[in-house]
mmCIF file as Biopython writes it, N, C-alpha, C and O atoms, coordinates in Angstrom:
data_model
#
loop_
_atom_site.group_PDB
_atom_site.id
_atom_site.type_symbol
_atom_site.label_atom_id
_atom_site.label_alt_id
_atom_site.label_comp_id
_atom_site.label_asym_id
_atom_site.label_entity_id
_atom_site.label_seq_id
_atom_site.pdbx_PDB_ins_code
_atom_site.Cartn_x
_atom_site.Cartn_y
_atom_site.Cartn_z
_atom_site.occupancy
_atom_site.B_iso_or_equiv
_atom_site.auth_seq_id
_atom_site.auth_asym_id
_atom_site.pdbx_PDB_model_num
ATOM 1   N N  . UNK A ? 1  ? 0.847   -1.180 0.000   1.0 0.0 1  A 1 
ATOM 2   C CA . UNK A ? 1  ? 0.000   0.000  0.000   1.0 0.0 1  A 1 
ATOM 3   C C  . UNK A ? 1  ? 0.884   1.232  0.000   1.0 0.0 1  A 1 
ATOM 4   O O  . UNK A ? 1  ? 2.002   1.104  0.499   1.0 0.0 1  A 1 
ATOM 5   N N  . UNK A ? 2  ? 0.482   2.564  -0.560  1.0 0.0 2  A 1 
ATOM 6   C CA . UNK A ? 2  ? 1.280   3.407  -0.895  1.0 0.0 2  A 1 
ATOM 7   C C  . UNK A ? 2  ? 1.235   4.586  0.445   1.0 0.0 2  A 1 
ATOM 8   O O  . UNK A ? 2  ? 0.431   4.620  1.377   1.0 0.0 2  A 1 
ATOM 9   N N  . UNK A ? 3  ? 1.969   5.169  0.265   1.0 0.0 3  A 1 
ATOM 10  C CA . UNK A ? 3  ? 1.516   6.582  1.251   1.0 0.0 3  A 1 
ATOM 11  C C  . UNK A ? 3  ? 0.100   7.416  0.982   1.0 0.0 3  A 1 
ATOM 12  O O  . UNK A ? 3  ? -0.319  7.669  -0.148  1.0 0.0 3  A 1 
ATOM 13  N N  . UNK A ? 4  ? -0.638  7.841  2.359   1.0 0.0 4  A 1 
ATOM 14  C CA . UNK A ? 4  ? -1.888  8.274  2.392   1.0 0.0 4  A 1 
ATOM 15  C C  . UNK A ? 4  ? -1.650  9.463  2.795   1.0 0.0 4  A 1 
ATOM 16  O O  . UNK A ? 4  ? -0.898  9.823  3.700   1.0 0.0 4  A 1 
ATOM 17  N N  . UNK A ? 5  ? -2.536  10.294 1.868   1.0 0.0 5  A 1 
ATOM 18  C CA . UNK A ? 5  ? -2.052  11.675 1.962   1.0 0.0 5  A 1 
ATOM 19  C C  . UNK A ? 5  ? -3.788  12.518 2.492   1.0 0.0 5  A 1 
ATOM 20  O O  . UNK A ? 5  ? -4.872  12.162 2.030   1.0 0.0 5  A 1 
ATOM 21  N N  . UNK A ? 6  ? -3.611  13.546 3.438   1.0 0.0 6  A 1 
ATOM 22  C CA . UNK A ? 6  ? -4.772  14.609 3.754   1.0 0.0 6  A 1 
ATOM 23  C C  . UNK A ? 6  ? -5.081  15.129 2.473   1.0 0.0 6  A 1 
ATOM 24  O O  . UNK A ? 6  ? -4.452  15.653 1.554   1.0 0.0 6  A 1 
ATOM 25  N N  . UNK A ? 7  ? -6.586  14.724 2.781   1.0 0.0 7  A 1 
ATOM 26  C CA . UNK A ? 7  ? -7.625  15.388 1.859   1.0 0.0 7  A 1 
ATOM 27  C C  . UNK A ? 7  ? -7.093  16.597 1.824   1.0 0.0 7  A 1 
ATOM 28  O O  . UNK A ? 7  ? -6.941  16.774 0.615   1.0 0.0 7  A 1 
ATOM 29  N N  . UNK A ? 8  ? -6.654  17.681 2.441   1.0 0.0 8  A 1 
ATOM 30  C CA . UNK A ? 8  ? -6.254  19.005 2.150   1.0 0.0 8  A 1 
ATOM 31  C C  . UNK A ? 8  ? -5.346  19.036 1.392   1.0 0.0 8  A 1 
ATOM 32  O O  . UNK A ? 8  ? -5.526  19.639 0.333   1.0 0.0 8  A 1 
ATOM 33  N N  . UNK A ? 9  ? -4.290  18.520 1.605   1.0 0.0 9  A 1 
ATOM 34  C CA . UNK A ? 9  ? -3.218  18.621 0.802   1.0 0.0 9  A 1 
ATOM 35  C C  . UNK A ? 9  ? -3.591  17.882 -0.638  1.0 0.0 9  A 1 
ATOM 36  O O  . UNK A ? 9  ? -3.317  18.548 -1.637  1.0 0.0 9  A 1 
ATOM 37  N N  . UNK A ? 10 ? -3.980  17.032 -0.776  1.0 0.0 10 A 1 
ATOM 38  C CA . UNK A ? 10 ? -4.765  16.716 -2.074  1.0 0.0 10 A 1 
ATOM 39  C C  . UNK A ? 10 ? -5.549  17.727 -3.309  1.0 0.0 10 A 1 
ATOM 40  O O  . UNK A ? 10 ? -5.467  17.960 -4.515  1.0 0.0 10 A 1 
ATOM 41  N N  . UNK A ? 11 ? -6.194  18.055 -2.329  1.0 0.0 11 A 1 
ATOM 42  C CA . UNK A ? 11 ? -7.707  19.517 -2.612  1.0 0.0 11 A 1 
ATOM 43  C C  . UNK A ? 11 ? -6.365  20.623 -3.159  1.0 0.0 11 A 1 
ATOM 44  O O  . UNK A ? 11 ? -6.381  21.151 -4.271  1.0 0.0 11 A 1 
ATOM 45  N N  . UNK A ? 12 ? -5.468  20.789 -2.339  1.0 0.0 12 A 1 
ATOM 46  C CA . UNK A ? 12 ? -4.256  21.878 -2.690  1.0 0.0 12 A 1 
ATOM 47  C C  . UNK A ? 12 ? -3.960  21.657 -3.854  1.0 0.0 12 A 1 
ATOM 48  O O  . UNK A ? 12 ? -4.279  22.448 -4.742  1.0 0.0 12 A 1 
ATOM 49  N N  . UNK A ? 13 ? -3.069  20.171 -4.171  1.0 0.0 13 A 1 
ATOM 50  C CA . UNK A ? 13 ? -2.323  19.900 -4.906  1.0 0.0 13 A 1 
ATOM 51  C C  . UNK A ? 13 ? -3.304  19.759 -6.152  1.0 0.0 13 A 1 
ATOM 52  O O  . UNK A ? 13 ? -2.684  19.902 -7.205  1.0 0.0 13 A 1 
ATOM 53  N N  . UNK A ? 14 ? -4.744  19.503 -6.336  1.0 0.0 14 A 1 
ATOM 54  C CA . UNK A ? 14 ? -5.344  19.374 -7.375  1.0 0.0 14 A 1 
ATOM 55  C C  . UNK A ? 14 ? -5.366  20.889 -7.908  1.0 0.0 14 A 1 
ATOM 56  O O  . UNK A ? 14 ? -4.938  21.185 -9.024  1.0 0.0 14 A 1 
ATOM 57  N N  . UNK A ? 15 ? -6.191  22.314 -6.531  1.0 0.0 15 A 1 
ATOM 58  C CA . UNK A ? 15 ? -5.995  23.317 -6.792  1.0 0.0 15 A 1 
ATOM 59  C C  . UNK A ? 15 ? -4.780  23.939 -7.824  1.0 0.0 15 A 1 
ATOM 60  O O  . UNK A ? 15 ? -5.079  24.592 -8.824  1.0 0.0 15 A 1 
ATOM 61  N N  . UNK A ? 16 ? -3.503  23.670 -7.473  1.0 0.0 16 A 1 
ATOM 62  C CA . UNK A ? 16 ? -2.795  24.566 -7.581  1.0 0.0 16 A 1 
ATOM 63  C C  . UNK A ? 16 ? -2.426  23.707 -9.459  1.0 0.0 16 A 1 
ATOM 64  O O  . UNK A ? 16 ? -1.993  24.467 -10.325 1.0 0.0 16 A 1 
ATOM 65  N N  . UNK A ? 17 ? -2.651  22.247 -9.812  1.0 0.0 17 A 1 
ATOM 66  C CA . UNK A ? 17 ? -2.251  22.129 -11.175 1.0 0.0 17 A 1 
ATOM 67  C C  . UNK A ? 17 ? -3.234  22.518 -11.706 1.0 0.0 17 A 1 
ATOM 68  O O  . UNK A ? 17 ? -3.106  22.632 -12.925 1.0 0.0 17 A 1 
ATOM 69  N N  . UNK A ? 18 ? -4.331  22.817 -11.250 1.0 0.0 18 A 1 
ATOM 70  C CA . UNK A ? 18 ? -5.169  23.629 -12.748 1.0 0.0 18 A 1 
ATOM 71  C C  . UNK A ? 18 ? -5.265  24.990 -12.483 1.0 0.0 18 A 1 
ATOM 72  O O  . UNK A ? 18 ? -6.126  25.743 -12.937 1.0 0.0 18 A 1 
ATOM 73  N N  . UNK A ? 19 ? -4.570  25.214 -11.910 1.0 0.0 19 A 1 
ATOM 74  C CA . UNK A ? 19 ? -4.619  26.835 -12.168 1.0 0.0 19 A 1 
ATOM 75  C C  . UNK A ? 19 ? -3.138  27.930 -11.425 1.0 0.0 19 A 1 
ATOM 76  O O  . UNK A ? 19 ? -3.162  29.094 -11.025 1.0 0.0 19 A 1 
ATOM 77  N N  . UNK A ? 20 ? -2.099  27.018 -11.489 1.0 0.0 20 A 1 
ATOM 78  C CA . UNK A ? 20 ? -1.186  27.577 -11.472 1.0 0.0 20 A 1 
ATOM 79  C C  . UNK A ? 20 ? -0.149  28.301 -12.841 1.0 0.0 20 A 1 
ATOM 80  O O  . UNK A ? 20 ? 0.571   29.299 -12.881 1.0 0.0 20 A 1 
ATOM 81  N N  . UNK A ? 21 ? -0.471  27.343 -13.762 1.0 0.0 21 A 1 
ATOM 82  C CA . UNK A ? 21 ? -0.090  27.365 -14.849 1.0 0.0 21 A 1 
ATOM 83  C C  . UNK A ? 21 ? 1.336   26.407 -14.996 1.0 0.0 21 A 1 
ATOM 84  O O  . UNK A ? 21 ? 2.143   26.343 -15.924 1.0 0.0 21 A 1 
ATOM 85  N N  . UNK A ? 22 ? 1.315   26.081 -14.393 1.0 0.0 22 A 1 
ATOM 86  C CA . UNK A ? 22 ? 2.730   24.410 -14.324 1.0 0.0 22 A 1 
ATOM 87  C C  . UNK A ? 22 ? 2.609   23.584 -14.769 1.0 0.0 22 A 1 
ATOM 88  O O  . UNK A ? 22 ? 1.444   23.264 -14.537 1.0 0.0 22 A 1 
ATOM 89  N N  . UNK A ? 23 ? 2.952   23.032 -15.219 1.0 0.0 23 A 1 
ATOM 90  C CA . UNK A ? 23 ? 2.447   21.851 -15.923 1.0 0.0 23 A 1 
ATOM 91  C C  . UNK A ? 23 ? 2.224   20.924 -14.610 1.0 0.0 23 A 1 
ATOM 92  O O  . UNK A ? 23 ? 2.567   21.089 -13.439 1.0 0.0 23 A 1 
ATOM 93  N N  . UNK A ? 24 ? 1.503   19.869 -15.273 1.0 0.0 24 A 1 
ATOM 94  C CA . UNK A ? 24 ? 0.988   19.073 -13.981 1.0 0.0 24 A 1 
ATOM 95  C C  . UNK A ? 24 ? 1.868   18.298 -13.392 1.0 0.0 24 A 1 
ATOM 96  O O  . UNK A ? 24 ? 1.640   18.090 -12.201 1.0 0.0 24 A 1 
ATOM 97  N N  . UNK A ? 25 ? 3.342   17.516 -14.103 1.0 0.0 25 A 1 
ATOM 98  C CA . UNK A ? 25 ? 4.049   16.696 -14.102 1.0 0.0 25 A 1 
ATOM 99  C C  . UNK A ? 25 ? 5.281   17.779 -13.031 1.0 0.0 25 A 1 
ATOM 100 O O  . UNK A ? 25 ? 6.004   17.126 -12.280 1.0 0.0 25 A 1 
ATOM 101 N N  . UNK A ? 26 ? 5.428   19.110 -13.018 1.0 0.0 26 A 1 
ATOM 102 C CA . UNK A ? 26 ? 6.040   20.191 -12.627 1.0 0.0 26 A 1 
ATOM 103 C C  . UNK A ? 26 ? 5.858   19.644 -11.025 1.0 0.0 26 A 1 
ATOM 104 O O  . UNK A ? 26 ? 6.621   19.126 -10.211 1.0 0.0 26 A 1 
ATOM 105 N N  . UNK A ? 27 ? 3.918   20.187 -11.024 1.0 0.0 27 A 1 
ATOM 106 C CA . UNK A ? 27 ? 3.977   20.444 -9.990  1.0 0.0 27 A 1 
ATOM 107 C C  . UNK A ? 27 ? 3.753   18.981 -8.682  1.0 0.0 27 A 1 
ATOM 108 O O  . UNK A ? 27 ? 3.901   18.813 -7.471  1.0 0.0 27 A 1 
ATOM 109 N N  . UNK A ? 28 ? 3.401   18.345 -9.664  1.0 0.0 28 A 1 
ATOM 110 C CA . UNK A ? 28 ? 3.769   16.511 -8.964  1.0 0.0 28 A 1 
ATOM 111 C C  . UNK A ? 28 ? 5.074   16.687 -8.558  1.0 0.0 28 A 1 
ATOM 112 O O  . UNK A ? 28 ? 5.029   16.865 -7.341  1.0 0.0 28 A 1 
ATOM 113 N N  . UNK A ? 29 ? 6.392   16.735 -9.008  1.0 0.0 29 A 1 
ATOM 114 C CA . UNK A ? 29 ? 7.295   17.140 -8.621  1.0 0.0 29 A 1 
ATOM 115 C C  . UNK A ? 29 ? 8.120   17.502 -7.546  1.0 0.0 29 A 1 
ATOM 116 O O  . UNK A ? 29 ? 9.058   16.984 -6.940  1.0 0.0 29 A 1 
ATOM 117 N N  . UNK A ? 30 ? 7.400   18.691 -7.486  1.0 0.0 30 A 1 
ATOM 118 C CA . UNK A ? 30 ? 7.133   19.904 -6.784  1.0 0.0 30 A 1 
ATOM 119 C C  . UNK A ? 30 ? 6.954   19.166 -5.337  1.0 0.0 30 A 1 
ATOM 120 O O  . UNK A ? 30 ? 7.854   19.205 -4.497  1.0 0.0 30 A 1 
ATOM 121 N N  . UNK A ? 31 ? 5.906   18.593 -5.151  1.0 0.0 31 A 1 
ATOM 122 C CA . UNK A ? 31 ? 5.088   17.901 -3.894  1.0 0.0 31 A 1 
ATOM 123 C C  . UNK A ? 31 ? 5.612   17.007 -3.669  1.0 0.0 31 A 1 
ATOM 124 O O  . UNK A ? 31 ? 5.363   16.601 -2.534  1.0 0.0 31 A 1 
ATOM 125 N N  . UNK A ? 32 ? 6.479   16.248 -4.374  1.0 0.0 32 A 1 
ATOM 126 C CA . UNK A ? 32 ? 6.678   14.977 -4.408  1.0 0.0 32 A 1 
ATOM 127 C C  . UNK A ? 32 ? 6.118   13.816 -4.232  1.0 0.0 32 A 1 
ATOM 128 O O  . UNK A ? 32 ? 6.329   13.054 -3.289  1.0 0.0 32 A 1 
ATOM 129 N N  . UNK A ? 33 ? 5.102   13.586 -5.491  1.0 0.0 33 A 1 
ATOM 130 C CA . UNK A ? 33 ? 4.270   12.829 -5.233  1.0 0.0 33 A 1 
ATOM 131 C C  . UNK A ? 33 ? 4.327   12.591 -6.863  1.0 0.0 33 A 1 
ATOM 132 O O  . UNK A ? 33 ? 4.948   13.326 -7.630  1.0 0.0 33 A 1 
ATOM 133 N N  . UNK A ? 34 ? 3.494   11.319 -7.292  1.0 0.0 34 A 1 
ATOM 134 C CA . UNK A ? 34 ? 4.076   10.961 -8.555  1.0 0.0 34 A 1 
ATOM 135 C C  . UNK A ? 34 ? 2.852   11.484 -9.655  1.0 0.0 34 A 1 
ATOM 136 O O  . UNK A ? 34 ? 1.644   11.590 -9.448  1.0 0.0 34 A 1 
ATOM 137 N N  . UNK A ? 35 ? 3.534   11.730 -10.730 1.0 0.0 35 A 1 
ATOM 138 C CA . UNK A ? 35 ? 2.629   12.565 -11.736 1.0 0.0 35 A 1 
ATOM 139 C C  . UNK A ? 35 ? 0.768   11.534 -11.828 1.0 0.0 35 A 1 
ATOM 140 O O  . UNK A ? 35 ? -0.318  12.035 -11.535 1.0 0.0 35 A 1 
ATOM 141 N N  . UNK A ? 36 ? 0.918   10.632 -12.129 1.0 0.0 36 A 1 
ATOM 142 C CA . UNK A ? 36 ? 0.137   9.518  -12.041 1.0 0.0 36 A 1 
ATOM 143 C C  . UNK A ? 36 ? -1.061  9.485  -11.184 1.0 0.0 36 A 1 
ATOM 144 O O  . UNK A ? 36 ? -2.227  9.289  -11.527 1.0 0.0 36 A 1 
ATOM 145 N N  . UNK A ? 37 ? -0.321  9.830  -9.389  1.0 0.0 37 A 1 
ATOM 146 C CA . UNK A ? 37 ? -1.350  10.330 -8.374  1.0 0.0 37 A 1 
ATOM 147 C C  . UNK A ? 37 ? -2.238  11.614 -8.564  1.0 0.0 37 A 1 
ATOM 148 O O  . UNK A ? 37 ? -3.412  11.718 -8.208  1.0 0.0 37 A 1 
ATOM 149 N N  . UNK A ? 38 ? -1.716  12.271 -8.989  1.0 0.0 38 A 1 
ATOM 150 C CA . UNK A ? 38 ? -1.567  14.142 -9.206  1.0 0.0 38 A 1 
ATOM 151 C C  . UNK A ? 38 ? -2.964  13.707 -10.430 1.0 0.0 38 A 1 
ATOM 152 O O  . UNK A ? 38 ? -4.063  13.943 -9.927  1.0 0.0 38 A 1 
ATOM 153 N N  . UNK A ? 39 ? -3.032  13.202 -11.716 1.0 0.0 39 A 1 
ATOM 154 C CA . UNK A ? 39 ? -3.475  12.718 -12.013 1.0 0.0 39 A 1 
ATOM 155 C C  . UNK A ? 39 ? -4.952  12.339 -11.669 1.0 0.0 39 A 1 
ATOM 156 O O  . UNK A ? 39 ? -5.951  13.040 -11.827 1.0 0.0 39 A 1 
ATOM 157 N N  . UNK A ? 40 ? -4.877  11.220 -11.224 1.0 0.0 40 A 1 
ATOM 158 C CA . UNK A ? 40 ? -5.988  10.490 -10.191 1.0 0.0 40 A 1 
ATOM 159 C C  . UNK A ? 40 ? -6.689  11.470 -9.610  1.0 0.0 40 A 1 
ATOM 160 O O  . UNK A ? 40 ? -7.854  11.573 -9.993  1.0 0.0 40 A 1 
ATOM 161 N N  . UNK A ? 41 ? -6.199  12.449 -8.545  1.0 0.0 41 A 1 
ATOM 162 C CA . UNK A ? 41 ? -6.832  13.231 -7.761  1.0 0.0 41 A 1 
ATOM 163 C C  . UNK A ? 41 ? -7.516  14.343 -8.695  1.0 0.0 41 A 1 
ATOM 164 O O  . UNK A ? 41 ? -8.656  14.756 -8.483  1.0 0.0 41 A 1 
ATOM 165 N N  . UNK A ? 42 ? -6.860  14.699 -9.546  1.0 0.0 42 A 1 
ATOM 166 C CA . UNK A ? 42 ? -7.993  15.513 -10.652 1.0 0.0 42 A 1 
ATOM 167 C C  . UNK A ? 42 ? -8.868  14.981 -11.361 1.0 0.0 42 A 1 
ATOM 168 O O  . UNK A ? 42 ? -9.655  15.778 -11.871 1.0 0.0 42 A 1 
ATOM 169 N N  . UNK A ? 43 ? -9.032  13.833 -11.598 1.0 0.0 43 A 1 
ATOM 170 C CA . UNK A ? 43 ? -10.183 13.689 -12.121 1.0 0.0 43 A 1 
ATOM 171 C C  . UNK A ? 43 ? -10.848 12.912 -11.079 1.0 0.0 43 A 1 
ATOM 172 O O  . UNK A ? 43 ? -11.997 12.722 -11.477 1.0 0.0 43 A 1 
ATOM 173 N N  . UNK A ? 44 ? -10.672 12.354 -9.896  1.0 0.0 44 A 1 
ATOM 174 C CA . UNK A ? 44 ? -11.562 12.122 -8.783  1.0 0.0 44 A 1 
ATOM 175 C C  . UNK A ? 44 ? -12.066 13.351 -8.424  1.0 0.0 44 A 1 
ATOM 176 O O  . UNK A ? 44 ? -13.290 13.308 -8.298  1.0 0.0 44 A 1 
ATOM 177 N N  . UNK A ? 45 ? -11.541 14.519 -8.195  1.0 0.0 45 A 1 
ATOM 178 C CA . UNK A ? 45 ? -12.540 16.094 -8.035  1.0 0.0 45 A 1 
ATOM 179 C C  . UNK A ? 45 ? -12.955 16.212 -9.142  1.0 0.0 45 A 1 
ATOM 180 O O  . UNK A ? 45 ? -13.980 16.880 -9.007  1.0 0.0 45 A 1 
ATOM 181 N N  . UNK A ? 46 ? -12.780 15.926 -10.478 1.0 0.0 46 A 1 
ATOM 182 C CA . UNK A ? 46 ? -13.427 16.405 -11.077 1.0 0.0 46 A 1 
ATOM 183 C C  . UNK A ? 46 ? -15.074 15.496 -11.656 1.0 0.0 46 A 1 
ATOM 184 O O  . UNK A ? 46 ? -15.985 15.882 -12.389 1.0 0.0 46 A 1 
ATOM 185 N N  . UNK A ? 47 ? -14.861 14.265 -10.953 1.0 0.0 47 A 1 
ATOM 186 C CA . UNK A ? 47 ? -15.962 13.762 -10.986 1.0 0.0 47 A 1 
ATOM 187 C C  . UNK A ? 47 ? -17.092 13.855 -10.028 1.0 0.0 47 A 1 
ATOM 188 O O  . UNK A ? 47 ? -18.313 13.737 -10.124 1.0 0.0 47 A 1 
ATOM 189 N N  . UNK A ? 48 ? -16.229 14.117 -9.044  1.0 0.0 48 A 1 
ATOM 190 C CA . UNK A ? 48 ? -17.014 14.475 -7.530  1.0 0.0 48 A 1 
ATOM 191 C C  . UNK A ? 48 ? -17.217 15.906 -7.714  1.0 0.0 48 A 1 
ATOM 192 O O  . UNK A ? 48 ? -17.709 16.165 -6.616  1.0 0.0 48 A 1 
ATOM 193 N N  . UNK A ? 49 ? -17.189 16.745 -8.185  1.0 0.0 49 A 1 
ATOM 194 C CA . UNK A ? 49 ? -17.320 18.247 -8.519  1.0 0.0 49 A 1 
ATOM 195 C C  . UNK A ? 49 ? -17.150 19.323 -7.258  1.0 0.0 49 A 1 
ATOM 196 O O  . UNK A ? 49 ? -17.793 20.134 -6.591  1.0 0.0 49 A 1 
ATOM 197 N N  . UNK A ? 50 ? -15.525 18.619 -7.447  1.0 0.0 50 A 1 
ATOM 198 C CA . UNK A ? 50 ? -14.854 19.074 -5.773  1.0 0.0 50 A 1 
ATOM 199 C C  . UNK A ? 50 ? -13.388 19.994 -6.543  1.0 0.0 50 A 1 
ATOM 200 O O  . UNK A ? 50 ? -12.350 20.238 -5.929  1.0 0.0 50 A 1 
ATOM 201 N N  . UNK A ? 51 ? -13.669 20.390 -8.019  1.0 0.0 51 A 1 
ATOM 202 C CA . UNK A ? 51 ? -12.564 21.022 -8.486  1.0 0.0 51 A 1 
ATOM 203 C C  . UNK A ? 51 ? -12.521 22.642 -7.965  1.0 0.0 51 A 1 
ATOM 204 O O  . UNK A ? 51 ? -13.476 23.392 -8.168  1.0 0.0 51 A 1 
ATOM 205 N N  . UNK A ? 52 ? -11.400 23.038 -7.333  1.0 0.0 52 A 1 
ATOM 206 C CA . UNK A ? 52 ? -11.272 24.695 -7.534  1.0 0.0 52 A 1 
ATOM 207 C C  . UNK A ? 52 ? -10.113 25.176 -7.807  1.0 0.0 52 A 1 
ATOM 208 O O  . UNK A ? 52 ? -9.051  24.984 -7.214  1.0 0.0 52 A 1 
ATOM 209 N N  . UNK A ? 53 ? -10.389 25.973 -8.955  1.0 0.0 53 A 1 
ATOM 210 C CA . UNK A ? 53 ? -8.924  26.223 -9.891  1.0 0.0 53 A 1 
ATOM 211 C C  . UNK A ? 53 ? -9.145  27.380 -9.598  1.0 0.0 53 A 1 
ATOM 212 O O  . UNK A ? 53 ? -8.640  28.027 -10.515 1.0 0.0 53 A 1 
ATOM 213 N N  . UNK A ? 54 ? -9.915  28.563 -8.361  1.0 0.0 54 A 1 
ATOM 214 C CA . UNK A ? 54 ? -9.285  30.021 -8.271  1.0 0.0 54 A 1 
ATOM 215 C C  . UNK A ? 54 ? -7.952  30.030 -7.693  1.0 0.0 54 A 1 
ATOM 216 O O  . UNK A ? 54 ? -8.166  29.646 -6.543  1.0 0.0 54 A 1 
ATOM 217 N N  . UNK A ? 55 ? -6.710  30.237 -7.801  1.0 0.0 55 A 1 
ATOM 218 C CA . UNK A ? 55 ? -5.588  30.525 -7.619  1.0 0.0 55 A 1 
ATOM 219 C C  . UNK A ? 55 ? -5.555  31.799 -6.171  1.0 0.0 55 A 1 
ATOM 220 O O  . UNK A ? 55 ? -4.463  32.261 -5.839  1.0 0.0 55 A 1 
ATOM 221 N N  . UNK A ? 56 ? -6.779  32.217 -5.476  1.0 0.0 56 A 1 
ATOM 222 C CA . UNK A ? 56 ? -6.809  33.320 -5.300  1.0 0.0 56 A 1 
ATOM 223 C C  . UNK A ? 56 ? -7.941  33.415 -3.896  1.0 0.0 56 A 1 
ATOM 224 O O  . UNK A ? 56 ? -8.451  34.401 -3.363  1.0 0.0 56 A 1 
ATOM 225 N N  . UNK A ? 57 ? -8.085  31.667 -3.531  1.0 0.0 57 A 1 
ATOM 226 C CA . UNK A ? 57 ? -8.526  31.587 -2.543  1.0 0.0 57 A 1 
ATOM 227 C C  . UNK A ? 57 ? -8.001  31.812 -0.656  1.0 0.0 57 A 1 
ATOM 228 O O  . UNK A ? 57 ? -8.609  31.433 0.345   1.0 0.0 57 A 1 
ATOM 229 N N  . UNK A ? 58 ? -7.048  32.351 -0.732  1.0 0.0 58 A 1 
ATOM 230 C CA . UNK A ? 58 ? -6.381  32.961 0.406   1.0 0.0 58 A 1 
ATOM 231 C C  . UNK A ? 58 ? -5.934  31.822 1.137   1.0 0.0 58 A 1 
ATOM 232 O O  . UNK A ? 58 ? -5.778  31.885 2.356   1.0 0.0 58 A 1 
ATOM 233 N N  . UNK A ? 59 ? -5.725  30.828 0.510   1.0 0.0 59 A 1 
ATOM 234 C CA . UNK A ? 59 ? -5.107  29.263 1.168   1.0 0.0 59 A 1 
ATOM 235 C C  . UNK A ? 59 ? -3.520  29.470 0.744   1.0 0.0 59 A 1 
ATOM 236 O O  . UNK A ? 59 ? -3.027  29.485 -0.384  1.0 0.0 59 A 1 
ATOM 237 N N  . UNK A ? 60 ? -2.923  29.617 1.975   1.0 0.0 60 A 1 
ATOM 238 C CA . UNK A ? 60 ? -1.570  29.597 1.430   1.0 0.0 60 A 1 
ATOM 239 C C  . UNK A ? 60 ? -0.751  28.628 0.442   1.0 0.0 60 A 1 
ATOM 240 O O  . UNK A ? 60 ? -1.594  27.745 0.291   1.0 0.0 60 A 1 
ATOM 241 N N  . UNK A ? 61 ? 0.241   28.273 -0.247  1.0 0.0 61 A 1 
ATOM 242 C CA . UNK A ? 61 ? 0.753   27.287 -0.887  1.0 0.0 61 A 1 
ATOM 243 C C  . UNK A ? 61 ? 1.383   26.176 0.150   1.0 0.0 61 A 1 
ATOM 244 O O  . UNK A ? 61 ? 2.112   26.350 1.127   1.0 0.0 61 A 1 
ATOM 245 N N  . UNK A ? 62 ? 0.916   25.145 -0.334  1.0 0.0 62 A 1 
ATOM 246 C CA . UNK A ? 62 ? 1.662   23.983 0.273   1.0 0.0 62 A 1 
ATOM 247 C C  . UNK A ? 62 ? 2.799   24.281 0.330   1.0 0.0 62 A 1 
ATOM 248 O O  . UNK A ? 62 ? 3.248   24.834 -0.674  1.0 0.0 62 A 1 
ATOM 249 N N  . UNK A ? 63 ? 3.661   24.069 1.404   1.0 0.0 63 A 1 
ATOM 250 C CA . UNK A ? 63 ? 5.101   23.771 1.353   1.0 0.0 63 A 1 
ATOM 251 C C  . UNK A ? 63 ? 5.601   22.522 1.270   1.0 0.0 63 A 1 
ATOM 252 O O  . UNK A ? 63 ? 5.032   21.529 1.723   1.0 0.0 63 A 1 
ATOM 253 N N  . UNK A ? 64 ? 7.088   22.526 0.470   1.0 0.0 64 A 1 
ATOM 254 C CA . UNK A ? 64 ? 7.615   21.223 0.678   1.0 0.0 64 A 1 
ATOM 255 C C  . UNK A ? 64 ? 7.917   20.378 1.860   1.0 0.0 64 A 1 
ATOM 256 O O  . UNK A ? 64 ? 8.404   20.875 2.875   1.0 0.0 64 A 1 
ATOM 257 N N  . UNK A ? 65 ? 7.635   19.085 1.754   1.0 0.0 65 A 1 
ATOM 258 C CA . UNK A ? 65 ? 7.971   18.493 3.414   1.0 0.0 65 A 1 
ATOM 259 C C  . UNK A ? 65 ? 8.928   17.404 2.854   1.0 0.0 65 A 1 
ATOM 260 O O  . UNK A ? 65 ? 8.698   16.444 2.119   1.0 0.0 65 A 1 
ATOM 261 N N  . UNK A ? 66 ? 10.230  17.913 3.508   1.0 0.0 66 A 1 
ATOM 262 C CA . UNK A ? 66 ? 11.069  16.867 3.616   1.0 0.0 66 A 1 
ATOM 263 C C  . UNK A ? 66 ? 11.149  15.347 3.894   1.0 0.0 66 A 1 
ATOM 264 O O  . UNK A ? 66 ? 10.686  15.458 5.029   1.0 0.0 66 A 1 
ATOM 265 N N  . UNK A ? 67 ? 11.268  14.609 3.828   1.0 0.0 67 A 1 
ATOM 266 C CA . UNK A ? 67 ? 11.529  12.989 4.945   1.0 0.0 67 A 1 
ATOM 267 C C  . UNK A ? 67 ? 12.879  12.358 4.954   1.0 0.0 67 A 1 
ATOM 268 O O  . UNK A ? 67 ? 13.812  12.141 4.180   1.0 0.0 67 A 1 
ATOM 269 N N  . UNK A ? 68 ? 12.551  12.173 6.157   1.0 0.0 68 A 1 
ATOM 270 C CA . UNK A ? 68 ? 14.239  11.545 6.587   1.0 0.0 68 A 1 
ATOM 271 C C  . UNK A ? 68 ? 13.639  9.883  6.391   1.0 0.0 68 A 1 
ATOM 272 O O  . UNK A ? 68 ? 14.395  8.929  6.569   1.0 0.0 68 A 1 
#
């Protein structure tokens, strides 16, 4: 089984590839999480009609989290 990630940070990470302007594979990256997942989670919001691509919702940006 893979790593389980917060619905928030999900909701973020879907947020910020449709409407950051990054490519999606960028910002998978970015999060470190694999383009594939990044993926998945957009079109699971976008079937559940849980997408929000305002860039401008006063939710700060995810930061990167290291692991040791």
């Amino acid at each position: 089984m893979g790593r389980v990630y917060k619905a928030e940070f999900r909701h973020e990470a879907v947020r910020l590839a449709l409407s950051s302007g990054l490519s999606r594979e960028r910002i998978a990256q970015d999060l470190s999480i694999g383009s594939s997942t990044l993926k998945k989670w957009i079109r699971d919001a976008q079937q559940h009609d849980t997408v929000v691509a305002d860039a401008t919702d006063g939710n700060p940006p995810i930061k990167r989290v290291a692991f040791e």
